[in-house]
C-alpha angles and dihedrals in degrees: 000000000000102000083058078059098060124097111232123226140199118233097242089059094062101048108099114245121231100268106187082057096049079051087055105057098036084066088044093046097053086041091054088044084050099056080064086064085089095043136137102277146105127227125033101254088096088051095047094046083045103061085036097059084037094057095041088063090047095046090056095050087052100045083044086058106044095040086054090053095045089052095247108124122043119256099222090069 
């Protein structure tokens, strides 16, 4: 009956992912969303979704980071 409990997974999920170049494009990726800053539109609520979106990426990056170096989160993920 165990072996009905467990989740099944495919073998690609459970292949780690290159994470320096995940890194990598998270940073490229806020950098890209701030070059809309300057945009073509009126009002501030696109700015302010911008350099949110922006400093979420970068946030994750960070906590990923940080986490990885504590010894929190598992370096095979």
């Amino acid at each position: 009956m165990a072996a009905d409990q467990e989740p099944v997974y495919a073998p690609d999920q459970l292949k780690p992912g290159n994470r320096k170049q995940a890194r990598r494009a998270a940073i490229i990726s806020a950098a890209i969303i701030l070059m809309f800053f300057w945009g073509n539109h009126e009002g501030n609520t696109e700015n302010v979704w911008l350099v949110v979106f922006a400093v979420g990426l970068v946030g994750a990056v960070l906590a990923d980071v940080v986490l990885r170096r504590n010894g929190l989160k598992p370096e095979d993920q």
